[in-house]
N, C-alpha and C positions, 0 to 999 in steps of 0.2 A: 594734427590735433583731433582729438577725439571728440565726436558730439556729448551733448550733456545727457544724463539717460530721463527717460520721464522722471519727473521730480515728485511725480505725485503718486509715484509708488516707492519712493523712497522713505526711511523712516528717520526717526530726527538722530538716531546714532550714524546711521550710512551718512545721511547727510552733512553729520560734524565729520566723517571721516574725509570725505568726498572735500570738503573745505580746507582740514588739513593736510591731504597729499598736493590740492591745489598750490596750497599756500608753501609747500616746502618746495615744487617745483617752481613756484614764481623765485624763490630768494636763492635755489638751483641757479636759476637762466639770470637774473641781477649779480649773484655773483661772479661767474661765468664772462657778463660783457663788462664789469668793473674790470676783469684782470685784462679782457681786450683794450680795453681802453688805456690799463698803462701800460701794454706793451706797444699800443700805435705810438703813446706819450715818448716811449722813449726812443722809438726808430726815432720820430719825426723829432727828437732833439740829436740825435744822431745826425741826421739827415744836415740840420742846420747847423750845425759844429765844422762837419764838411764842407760846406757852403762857405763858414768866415773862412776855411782856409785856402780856397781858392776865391779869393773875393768875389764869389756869385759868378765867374767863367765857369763856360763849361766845357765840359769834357770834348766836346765836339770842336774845341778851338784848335785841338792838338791831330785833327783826324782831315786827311787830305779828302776831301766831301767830293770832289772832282773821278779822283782812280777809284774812290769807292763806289760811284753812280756807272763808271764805266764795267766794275766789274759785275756786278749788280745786272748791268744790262747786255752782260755777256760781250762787250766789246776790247776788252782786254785783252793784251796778250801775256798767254799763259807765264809763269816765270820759267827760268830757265833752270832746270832742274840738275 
């Protein structure tokens, strides 16, 4: 963001302009995070729709946590190819 420039050599038209490119970039950056805001809205109802359908398990229920920490820590033997 840019500094303000002295005000007191500004004149009262610079100064209405200077207020109105303000004011169109504030309702720019306002409209901007309303449309973030319903696209978080909708993952995050996404997100929980997901959720009733695996009654809040997770995905990690189905994941052997054991051979994954093994290979992970390089103690695995390779597969058989």
């Amino acid at each position: 963001m840019e500094p303000l420039p002295d005000l007191a050599t500004l004149s009262d038209e610079d100064l209405r302009k200077l207020i109105d490119e303000l004011t169109r970039e504030e309702q720019d950056l306002s409209y901007r995070r309303r449309l973030l805001h319903g696209r978080i809205d909708i993952l995050r109802a996404e997100l929980v729709a997901r959720l009733q359908k695996t009654q809040g398990r997770s995905a990690l229920e189905k994941v052997d946590v054991e051979s994954l920490s093994e290979i992970l820590a390089g103690k695995a033997t390779p597969p058989s190819a």
